[in-house]
MIZA-432825 format. One line per field, with one value per residue (C-alpha): x, y, z. Coordinates in pm, 1 decimal. Example, Ala and Ser with C-alpha at 12.3 -4.5 7.8 and 13.67 -1.06 7.14 Angstrom:
BEGIN
px = c(1230.0 1367.0)
py = c(-450.0 -106.0)
pz = c(780.0 714.0)
***
This chain:
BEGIN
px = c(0.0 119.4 42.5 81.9 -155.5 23.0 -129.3 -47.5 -174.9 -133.6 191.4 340.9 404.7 162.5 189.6 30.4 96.5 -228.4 -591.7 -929.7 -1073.2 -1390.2 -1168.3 -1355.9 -1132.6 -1294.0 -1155.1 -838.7 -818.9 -948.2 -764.5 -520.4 -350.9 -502.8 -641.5 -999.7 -1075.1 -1339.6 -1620.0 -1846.9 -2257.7 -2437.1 -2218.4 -2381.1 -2320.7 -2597.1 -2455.6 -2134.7 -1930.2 -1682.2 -1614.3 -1255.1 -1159.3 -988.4 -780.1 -716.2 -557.1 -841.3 -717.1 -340.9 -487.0 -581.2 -911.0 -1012.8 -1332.3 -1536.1 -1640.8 -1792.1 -1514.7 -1761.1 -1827.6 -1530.7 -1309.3 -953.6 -812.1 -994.9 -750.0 -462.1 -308.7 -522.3 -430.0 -634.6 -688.9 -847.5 -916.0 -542.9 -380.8 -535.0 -304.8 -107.5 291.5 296.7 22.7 -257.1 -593.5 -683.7 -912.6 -1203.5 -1158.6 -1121.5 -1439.8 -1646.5 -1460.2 -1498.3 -1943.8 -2016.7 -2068.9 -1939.0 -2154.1 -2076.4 -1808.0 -1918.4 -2017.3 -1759.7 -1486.3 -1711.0 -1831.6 -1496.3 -1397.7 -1685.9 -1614.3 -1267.5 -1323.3 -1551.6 -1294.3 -1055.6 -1233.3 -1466.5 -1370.6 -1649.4 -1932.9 -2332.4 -2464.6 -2713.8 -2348.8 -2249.0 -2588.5 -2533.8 -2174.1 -2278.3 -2592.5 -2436.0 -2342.1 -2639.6 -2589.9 -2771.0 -2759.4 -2582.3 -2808.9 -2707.3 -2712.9 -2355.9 -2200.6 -2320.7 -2184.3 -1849.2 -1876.3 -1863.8 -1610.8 -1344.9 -1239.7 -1213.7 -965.0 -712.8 -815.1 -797.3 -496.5 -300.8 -420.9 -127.4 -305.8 -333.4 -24.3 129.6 -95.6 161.4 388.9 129.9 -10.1 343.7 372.5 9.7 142.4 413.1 215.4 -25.0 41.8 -155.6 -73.5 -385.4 -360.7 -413.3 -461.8 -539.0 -632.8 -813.0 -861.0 -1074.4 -922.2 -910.8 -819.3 -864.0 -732.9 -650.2 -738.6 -1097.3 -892.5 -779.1 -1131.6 -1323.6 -1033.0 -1107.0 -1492.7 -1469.9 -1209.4 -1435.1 -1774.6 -1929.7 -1751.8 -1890.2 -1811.9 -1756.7 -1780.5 -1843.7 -1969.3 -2227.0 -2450.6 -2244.1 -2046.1 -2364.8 -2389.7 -2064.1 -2092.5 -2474.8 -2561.0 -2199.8 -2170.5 -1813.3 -1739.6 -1521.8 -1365.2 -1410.2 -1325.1 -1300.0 -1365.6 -1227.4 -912.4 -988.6 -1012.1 -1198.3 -1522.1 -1465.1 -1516.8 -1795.0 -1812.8 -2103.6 -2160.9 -2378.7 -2756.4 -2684.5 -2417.2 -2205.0 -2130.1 -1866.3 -1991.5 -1776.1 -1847.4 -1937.2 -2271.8 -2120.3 -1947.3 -2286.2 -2482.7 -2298.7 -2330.0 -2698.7 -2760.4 -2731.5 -3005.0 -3294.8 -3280.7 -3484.4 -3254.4 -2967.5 -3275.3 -3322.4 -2903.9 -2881.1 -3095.4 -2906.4 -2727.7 -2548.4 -2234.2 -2031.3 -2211.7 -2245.9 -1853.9 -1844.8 -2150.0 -2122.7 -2427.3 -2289.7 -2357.2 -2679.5 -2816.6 -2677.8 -2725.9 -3078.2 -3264.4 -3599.1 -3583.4 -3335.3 -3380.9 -3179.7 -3317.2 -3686.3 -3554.1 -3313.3 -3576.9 -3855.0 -3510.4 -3508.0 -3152.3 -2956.2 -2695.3 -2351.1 -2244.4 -1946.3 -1721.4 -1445.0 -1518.1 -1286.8 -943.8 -927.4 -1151.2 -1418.5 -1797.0 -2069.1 -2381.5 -2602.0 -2968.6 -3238.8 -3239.6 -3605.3 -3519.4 -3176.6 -3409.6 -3589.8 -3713.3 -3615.5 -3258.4 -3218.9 -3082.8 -3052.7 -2648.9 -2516.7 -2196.6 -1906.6 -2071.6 -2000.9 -2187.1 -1943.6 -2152.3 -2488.3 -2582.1 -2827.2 -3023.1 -3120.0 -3403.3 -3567.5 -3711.5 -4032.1 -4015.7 -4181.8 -3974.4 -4026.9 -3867.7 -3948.5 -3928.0 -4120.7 -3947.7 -3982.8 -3694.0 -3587.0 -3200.9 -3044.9 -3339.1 -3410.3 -3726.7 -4105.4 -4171.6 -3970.2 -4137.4 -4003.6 -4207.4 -4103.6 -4371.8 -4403.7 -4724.6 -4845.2 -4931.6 -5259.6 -5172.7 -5272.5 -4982.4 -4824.7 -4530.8 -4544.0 -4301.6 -4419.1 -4150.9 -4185.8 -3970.2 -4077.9 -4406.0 -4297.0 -3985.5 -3810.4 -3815.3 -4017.5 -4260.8 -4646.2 -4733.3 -5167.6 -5102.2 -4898.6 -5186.5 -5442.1 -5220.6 -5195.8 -5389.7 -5561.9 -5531.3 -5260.5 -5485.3 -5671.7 -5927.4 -5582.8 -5409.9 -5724.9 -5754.0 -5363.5 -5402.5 -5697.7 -5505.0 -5174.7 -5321.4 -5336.4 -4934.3 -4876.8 -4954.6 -4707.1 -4616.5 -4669.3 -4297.1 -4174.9 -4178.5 -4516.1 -4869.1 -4957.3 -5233.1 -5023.5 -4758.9 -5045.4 -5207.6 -4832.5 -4797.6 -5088.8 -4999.4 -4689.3 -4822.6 -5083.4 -4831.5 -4592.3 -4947.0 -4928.7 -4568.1 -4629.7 -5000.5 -5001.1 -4718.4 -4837.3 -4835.7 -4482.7 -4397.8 -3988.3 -3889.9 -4069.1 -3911.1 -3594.9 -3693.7 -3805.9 -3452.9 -3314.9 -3497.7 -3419.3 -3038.8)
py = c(0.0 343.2 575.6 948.9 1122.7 1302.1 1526.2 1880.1 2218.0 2381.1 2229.6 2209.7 1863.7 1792.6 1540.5 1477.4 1193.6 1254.1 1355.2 1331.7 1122.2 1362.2 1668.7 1859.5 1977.8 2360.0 2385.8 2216.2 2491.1 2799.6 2679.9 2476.4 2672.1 2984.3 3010.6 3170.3 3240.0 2940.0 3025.6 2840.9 2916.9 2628.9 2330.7 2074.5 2133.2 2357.1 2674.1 2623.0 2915.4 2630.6 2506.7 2398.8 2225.3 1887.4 1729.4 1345.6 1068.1 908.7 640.9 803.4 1127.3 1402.9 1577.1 1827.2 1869.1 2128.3 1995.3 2121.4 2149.5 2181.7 1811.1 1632.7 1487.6 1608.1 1237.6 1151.5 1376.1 1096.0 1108.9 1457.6 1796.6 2052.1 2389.1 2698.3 3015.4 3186.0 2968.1 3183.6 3464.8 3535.5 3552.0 3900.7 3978.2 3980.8 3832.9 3492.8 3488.4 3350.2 3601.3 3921.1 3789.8 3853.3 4146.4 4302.2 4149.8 4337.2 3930.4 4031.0 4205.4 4123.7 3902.3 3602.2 3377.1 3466.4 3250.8 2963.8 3091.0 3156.6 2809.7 2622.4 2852.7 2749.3 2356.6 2392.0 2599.6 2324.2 2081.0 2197.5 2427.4 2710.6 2564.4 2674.0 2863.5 2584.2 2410.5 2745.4 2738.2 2351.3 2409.4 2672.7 2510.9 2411.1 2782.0 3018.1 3388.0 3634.4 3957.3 3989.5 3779.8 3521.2 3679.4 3904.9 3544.8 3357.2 3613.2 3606.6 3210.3 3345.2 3585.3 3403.5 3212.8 3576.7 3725.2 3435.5 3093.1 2802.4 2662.6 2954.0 2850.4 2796.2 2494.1 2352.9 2458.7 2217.0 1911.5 1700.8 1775.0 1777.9 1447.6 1295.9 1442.1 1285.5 958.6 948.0 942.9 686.0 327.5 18.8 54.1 105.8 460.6 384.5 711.5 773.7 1109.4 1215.3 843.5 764.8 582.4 621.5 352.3 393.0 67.1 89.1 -259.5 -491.5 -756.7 -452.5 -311.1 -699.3 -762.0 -384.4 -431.2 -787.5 -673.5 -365.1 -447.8 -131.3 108.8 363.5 309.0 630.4 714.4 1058.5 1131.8 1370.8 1264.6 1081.8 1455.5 1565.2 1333.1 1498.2 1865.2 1899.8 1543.7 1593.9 1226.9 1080.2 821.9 555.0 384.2 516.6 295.4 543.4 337.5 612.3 468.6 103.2 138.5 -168.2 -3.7 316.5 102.0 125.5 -148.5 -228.2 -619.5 -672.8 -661.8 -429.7 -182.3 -268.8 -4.0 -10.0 117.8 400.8 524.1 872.4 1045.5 1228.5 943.6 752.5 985.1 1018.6 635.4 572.7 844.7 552.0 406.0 664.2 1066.1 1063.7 955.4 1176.3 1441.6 1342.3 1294.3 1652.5 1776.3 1540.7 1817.9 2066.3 1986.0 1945.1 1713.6 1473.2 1529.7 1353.6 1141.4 766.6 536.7 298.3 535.9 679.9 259.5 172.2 493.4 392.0 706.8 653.1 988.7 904.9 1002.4 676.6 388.6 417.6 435.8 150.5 -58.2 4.1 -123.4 -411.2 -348.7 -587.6 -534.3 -713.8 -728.0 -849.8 -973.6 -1179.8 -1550.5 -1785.3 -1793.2 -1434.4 -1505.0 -1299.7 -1422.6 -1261.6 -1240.0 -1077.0 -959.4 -776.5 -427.4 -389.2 -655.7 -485.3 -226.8 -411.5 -103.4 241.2 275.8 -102.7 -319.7 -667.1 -658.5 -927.3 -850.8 -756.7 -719.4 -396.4 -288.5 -374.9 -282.8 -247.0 -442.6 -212.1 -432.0 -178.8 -125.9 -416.3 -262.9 -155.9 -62.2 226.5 427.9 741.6 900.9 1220.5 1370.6 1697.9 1911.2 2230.3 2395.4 2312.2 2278.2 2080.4 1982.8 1598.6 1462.5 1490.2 1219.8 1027.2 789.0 577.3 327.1 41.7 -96.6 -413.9 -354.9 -622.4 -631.0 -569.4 -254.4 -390.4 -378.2 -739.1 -608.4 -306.4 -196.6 124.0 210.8 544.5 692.4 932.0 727.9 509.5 434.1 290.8 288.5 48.3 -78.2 -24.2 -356.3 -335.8 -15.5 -257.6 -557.5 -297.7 -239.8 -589.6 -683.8 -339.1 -142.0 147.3 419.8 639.4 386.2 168.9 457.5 554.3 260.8 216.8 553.4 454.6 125.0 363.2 431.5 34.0 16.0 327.8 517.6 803.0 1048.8 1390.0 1573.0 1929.3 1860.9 1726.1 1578.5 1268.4 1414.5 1612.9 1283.5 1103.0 1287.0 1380.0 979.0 949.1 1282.6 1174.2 808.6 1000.8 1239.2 892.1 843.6 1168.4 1155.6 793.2 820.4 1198.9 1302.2 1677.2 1712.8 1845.2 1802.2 1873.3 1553.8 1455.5 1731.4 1569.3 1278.5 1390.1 1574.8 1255.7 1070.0 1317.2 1314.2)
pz = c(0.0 -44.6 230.3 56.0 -151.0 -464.3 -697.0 -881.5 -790.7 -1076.8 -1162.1 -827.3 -712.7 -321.6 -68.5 188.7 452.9 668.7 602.1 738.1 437.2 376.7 380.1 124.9 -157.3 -80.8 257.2 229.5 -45.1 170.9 508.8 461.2 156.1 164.0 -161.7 -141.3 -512.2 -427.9 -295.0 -68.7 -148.7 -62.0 6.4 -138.2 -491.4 -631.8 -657.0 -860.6 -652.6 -534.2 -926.7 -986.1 -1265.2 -1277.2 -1474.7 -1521.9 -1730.2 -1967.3 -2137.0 -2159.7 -2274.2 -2014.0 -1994.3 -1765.6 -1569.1 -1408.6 -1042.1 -725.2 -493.7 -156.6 -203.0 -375.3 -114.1 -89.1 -118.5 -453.5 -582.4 -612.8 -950.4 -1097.5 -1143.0 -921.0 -1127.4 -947.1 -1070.2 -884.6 -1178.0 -1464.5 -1359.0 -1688.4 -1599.7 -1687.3 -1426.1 -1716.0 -1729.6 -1895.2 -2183.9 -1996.1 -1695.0 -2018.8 -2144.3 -1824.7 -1792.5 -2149.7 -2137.0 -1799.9 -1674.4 -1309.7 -1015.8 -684.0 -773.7 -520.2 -823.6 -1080.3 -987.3 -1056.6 -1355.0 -1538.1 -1414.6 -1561.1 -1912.5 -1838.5 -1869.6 -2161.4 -2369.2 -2263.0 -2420.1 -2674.6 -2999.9 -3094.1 -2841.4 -2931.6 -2674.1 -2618.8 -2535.5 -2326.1 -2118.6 -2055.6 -1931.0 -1689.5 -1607.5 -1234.7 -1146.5 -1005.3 -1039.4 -783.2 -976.5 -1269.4 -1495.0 -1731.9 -2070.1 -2019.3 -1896.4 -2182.8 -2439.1 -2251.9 -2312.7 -2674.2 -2694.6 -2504.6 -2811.8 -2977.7 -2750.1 -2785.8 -2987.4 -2755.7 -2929.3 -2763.4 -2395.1 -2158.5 -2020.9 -2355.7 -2480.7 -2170.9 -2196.9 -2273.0 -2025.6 -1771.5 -1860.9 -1866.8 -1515.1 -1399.6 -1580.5 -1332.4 -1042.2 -1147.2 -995.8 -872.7 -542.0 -255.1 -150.8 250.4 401.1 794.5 975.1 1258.8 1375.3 1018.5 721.4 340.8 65.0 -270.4 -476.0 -835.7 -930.5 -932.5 -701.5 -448.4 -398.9 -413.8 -60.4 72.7 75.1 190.2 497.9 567.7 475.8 700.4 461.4 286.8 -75.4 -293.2 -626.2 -733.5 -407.1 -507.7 -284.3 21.0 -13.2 167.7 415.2 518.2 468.5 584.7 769.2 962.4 987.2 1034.3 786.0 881.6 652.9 342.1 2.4 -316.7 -645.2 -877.8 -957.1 -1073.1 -1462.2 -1512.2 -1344.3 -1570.8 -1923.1 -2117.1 -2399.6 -2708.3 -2614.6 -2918.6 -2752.3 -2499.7 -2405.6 -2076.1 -1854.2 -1575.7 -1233.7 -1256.7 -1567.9 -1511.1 -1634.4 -1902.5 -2071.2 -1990.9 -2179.9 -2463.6 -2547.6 -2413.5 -2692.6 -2952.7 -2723.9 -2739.3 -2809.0 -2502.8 -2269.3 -2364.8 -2293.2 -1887.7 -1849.9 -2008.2 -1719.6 -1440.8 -1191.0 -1339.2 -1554.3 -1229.1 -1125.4 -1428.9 -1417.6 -1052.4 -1053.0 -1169.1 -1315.1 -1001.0 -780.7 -875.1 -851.2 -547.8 -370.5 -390.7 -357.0 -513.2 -695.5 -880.5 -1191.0 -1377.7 -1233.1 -1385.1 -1707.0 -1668.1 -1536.9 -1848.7 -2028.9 -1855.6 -1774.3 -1521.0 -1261.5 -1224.2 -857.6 -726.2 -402.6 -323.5 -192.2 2.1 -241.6 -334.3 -617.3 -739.4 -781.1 -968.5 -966.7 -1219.7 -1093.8 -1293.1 -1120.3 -1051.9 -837.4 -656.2 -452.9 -215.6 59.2 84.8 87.3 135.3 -147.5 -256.5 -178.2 -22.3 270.2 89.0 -243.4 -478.6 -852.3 -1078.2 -1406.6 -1567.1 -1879.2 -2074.6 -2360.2 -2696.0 -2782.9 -3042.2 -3372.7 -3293.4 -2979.4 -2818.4 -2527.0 -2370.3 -2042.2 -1874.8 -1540.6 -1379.7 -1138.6 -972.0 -1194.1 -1577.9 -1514.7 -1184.3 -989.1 -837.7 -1022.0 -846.9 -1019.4 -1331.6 -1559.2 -1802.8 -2030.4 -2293.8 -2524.5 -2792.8 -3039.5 -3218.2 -3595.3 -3511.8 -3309.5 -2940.1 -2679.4 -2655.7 -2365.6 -2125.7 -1898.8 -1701.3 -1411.8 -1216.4 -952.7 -651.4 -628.9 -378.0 -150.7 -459.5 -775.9 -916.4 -1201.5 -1220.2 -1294.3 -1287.5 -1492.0 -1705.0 -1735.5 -1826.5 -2134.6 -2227.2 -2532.7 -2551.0 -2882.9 -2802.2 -2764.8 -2495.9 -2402.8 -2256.2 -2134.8 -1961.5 -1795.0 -1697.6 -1544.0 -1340.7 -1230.5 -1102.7 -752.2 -678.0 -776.4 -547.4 -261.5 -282.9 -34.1 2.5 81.4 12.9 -374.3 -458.4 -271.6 -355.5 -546.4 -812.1 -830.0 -901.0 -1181.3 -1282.8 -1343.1 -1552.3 -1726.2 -1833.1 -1956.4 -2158.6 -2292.4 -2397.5 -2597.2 -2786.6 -2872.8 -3015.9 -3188.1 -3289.8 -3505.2 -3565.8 -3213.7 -3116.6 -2687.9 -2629.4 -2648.8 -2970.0 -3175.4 -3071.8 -3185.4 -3513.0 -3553.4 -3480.6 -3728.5 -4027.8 -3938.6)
***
């Protein structure tokens, strides 16, 4: 095991020997080093005043990241470079082109939300040559503004590329150096960290992690931690140990198996969304609206499963696609057994799942869609952009040459305490012609599959008739092609190339 935790700050080579393991990369930042460019707003990842910007080895190459700092712990850092906005500062003193941009478009008031701005503009020009503004507004998506308004930001997005092409960028202009410096630092040793009486590991191979969770099976396990990051920094619980999965490759593949596309648990929603595209135009539509960009950055398809909130907004969807989960944990001999269980059938009570001790998600096997096939998933929410789901529903139907329904999968989540299918909304389909008379009487069935709650984002009246709505509105989309919802004209943009 190796017991130090390396990484680059900017370029400068840190080590650290100690470290409380949910150390949030934002304080270590304002505290420990002084560096208060970062802001905190919210702490739990909303607000986008704490973006840094990341950058990792990808397959040899490195790619950068925008990332909520307030929630990203300090020793999931191993291996990355940590970018903030004090390393824009030109040598000669001068501005970067980002930071000009805002300048030049009026896109600063106050100045509490700007370093998180030019940081998220600062990762997209990193990555991405002339975006859209539909690409700008997605990119800043995770960063809230108070009083400036969005419109001078978004025209700074585009006139950044005018002051100084990206080609010209410092940071890209040493990418290869920097990933040959990030390439020595990478090993497959266990990064064993202790501090403050907790403990850290993070193991860098399948075999490492399988022996970590079997020797600590009350560990928290932690992927992109945007949602265990709040069980730190506004539950104040004290984890103990902690096992990060982010630096075993295998979990980070994502491979095209023929009939469905396997995706490693730690594939993160970004790279997720870009292949379940192939899948349906409709769920590239719900993972554009998952968190903010920081977020899909962090957060992991792994970790949005077996967290096993039942608003999350994945799961439905995967379950109408009759997708199945790959778990996995070392056995007597150091060898690894799997087990492979439909995932309807992984959530078994709220926050309780079908995980045996010492078992971790290795991967999610995600069938395509057969020719034919009718899918639609949508979700309502109080906001647009970076809101959890009221309610999510996601449905998968077979017609039969005759037009009637021969196989119906309706799954919902927020209806109940997990996410789960409506199956005597899914028998009143059966053999009915798809049409409103059926849909009418699947609605009617939904209150015998659930008896939701009512919470701070919906009654159990509105989720309710939100259900049905959205069923009825997977009925438009399908029957009714002059009829144009969101997600339909998307669809028909996708059909016509």
């Amino acid at each position: 095991m190796r017991k130090t935790l390396r990484f680059l700050l900017g370029d400068e080579p840190v080590e650290i020997d100690a470290c409380n393991p949910t150390l949030t990369v934002l304080d270590w930042l304002r505290l420990e080093r002084r560096m208060t460019g970062s802001k905190e707003g919210c702490a739990e990842g909303d607000c986008g005043a704490c973006t840094v910007v990341v950058g990792h080895l990808d397959r040899g190459l490195l790619r950068y990241e925008a990332i909520n700092a307030c929630i990203r712990f300090l020793p999931t850092l191993d291996g990355c470079q940590l970018l903030t906005v004090e390393h824009l500062k030109a040598e000669d003193g001068g501005l970067h082109p980002v930071q000009q941009a805002m300048v030049e478009c009026h896109g600063s008031q106050c100045g509490f939300c700007t370093p998180g701005f030019v940081m998220s503009l600062l990762a997209l020009r990193l990555n991405e040559t002339e975006p859209s503004i539909g690409r700008i507004e997605d990119a800043l998506a995770g960063n809230l503004c108070r009083c400036t308004g969005y419109e001078p930001i978004i025209a700074a997005g585009r006139r950044m590329d005018e002051i100084a092409p990206p080609e010209t960028d410092p940071f890209l202009k040493q990418r290869v150096a920097t990933a040959a410096k990030l390439s020595a630092l990478q090993d497959s040793k266990t990064l064993a960290l202790e501090g403050q009486g907790r403990r850290f590991y993070a193991p860098a191979t399948l075999s490492a992690l399988a022996e970590l969770v079997a020797a600590h099976p009350q560990a928290t396990l932690v992927a992109g931690a945007t949602d265990v990051g709040l069980w730190v920094t506004k539950g104040m619980k004290r984890l103990d140990p902690v096992i990060y999965l982010g630096r075993v490759e295998e979990l980070r593949a994502i491979s095209d198996e023929g009939e469905h596309l396997r995706f490693g648990a730690m594939a993160t929603h970004v790279d997720v969304r870009e292949a379940a595209a192939g899948l349906s135009p409709q769920l590239d539509e719900l993972m554009r609206r998952f968190g903010g960009e920081q977020v899909r950055n962090a957060g992991t398809i792994g970790g949005n499963i077996a967290n096993g909130s039942p608003i999350g907004d994945l799961p439905p969807a995967l379950i109408a696609l009759d997708a199945t989960l790959l778990l996995a944990r070392r056995v007597d001999g150091g060898e690894i057994e799997r087990r492979a269980l439909p995932l309807e059938s992984f959530f078994l009570d709220y926050r309780k799942q079908d995980r045996r001790p010492g078992e971790f998600v290795e991967a999610v096997l995600v069938p395509k869609l057969p020719d034919g096939a009718l899918f639609h998933v949508s979700k309502v929410s109080k906001r647009f952009d970076e809101d959890i789901s009221a309610v999510c529903g996601a449905f998968r139907l077979r017609l039969g040459p005759d037009g009637r329904v021969s196989e119906a999968r309706l799954a919902y989540g927020g209806m109940a305490g997990i996410p789960k299918r409506a199956k005597a909304a899914e028998a009143a389909l059966i053999s009915q012609p798809w049409g409103e008379e059926a849909v009418a009487a699947a609605i009617s069935a939904l209150p015998r599959d659930f008896t939701p709650l009512d919470d701070m984002r919906a009654s159990a009246q509105y989720r309710l008739r939100i259900a049905g709505n959205l069923l009825r509105r997977f009925l438009i989309e399908t029957t009714q092609a002059d009829t144009q919802t969101r997600v339909a004209g998307l669809l028909a943009e996708a059909a016509h190339g």
